[in-house]
C-alpha angles and dihedrals in degrees: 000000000000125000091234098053089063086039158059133208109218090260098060087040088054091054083046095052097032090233132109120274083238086060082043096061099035083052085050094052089050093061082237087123128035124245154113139226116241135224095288090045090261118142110251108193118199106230095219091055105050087047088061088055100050089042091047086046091051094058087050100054093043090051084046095056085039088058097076089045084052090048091051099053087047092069094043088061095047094053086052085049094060100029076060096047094053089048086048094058102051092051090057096050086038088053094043081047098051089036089061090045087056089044091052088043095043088050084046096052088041075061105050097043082052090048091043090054099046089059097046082056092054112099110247088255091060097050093052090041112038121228 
């Protein structure tokens, strides 16, 4: 098997890549991309591993051009937050409302049975009569 079919020279990888052969080998100085210099001093890029960078790249730039659509919906979900929490509030003041209206018509009804009571005790007489 030939040398060229497990590897690739910085100008393929660049095509690969779609960068220049001078970003390549920046990129192969940097340790960014794996490879080695052969015996005459000439870059030697293991395919698999420059696809992994580009693959790897390519993630990166797609979650990159994701990240305005996330921080948009960020601040969607803030604004609902909030929008939640307002109309949380005012259930709760419209409950403690409604809870102090059962309480005075609860102590109302507690009168009138006492009231009611107290007439079905009266005698016939007293009840015609007064007193």
């Amino acid at each position: 098997m030939d040398d060229r079919d497990e590897y690739y020279i910085p100008s393929q990888a660049a095509r690969v890549l779609r960068l220049t052969r001078q970003r390549v080998a920046e990129l192969l100085r940097n340790g960014e991309v794996e490879g080695y210099k052969d015996e005459l001093g000439h870059w030697r890029i293991p395919k698999a591993a420059l696809h992994a960078y580009k693959e790897a790249r390519d993630e990166s730039q797609v979650e990159r051009t994701l990240q305005p659509d996330l921080l948009d919906r960020l601040v969607d979900a803030e604004r609902e937050v909030g929008r939640l929490e307002g109309r949380a509030q005012l259930t709760e003041v419209a409950e403690s409302t409604l809870r102090e209206q059962l309480q005075r018509e609860r102590e109302r009804a507690d009168r009138l049975e006492t009231e009611l009571k107290a007439e079905r005790e009266k005698g016939f007489w007293r009840k015609l009569f007064g007193k």
